[in-house]
C-alpha positions in Angstrom: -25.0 0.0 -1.2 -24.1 2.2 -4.3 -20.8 3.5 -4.9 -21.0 6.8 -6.8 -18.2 8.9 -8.2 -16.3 11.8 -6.3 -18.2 14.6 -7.9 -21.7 12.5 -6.6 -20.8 11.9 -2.9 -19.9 15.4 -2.6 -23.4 16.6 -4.2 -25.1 14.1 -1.6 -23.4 15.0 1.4 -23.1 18.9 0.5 -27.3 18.8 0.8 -26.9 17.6 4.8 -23.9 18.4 6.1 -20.7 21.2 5.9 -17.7 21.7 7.9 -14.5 23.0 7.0 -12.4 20.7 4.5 -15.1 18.5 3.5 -13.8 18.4 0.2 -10.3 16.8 1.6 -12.5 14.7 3.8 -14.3 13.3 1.2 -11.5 12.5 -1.3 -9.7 10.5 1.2 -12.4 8.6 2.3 -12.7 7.4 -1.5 -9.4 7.4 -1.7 -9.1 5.0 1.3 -12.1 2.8 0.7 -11.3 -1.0 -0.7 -14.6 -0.7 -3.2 -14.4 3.1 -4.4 -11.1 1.8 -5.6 -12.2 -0.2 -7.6 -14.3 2.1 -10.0 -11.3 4.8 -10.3 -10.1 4.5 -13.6 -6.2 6.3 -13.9 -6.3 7.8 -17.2 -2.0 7.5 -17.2 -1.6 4.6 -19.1 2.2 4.6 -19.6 4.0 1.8 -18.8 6.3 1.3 -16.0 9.3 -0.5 -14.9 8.7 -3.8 -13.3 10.8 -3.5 -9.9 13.0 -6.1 -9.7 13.0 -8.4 -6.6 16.1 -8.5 -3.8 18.2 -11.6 -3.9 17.4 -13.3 -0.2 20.2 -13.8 2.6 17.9 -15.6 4.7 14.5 -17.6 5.2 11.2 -15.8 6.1 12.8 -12.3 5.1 10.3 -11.7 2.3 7.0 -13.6 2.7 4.0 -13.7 0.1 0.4 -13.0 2.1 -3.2 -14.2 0.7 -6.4 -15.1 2.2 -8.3 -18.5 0.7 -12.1 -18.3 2.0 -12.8 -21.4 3.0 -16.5 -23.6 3.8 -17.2 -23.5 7.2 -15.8 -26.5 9.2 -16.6 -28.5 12.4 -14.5 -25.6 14.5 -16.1 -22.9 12.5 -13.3 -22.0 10.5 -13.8 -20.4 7.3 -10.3 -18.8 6.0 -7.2 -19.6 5.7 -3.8 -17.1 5.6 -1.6 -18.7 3.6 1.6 -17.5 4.3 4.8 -18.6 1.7 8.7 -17.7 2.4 10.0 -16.7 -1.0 13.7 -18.1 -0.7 12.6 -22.0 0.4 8.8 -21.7 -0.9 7.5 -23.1 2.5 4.0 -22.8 3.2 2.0 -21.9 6.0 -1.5 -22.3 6.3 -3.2 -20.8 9.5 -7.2 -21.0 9.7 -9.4 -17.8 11.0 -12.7 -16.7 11.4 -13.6 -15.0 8.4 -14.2 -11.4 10.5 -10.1 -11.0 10.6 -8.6 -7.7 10.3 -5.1 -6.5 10.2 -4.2 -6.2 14.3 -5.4 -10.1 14.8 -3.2 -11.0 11.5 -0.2 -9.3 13.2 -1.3 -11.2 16.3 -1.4 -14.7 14.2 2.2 -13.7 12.5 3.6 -13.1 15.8 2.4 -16.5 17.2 2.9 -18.8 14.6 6.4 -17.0 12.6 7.7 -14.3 14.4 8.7 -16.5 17.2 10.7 -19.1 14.7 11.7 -16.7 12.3 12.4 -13.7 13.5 11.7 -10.2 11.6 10.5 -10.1 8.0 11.6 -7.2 5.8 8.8 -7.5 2.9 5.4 -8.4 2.8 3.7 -8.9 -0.6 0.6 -9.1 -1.1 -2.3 -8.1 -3.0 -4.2 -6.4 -0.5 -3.9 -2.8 -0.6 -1.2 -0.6 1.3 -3.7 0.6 4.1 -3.6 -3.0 5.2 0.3 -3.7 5.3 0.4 -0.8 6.8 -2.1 -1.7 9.4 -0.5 -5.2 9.8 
């Protein structure tokens, strides 16, 4: 599948369809999808502040999120959510099914953390806010 620019997808889908604000539809539906986002280019180029991490009271209150795609094993799992606490570095691997999305992560967080740990306060990670959000 192709991935045009804004001004493109609205030529296409102004030859089928209309309803009312399908500008606005359009532009968040770019805005939103993972590999549209990619091709936007921000033409501000000034540089920013970096912001500066908190200082942790306590384990598992700010936890690093990232997804290793792994070869399919005996049980066919083939990623891993790698989960790391930030103040003691530990690491927690949990293997998935590659077809995971953000409600069966919060599942797997729940299971496996939540019920040691307690609440987290920050997740970082370099998926994109839709999916923190959604998790």
């Amino acid at each position: 599948m192709a991935y045009f620019r804004k001004n493109k997808t609205h030529k296409i889908i102004w030859d089928y369809y209309y309803w009312p604000k399908i500008v606005i539809d359009i532009d968040c539906y770019i805005w939103n999808c993972n590999n549209c986002c990619r091709f936007i280019i921000l033409k501000d180029k000034t540089l920013r502040l970096l912001k500066l991490l908190l200082i942790l009271e306590r384990p598992w209150q700010h936890i690093l999120m990232d997804f290793y795609i792994l070869p399919m094993d005996r049980n066919r799992y083939n990623i891993a959510m790698i989960l790391v606490n930030r103040l003691g570095k530990r690491l927690f691997l949990i293997l998935y099914y590659k077809n995971i999305d953000a409600k069966k992560i919060a599942r797997l967080y729940i299971y496996y953390i939540y019920q040691i740990y307690r609440l987290l306060n920050i997740i970082i990670s370099n998926y994109g806010l839709q999916f923190i959000l959604a998790f």
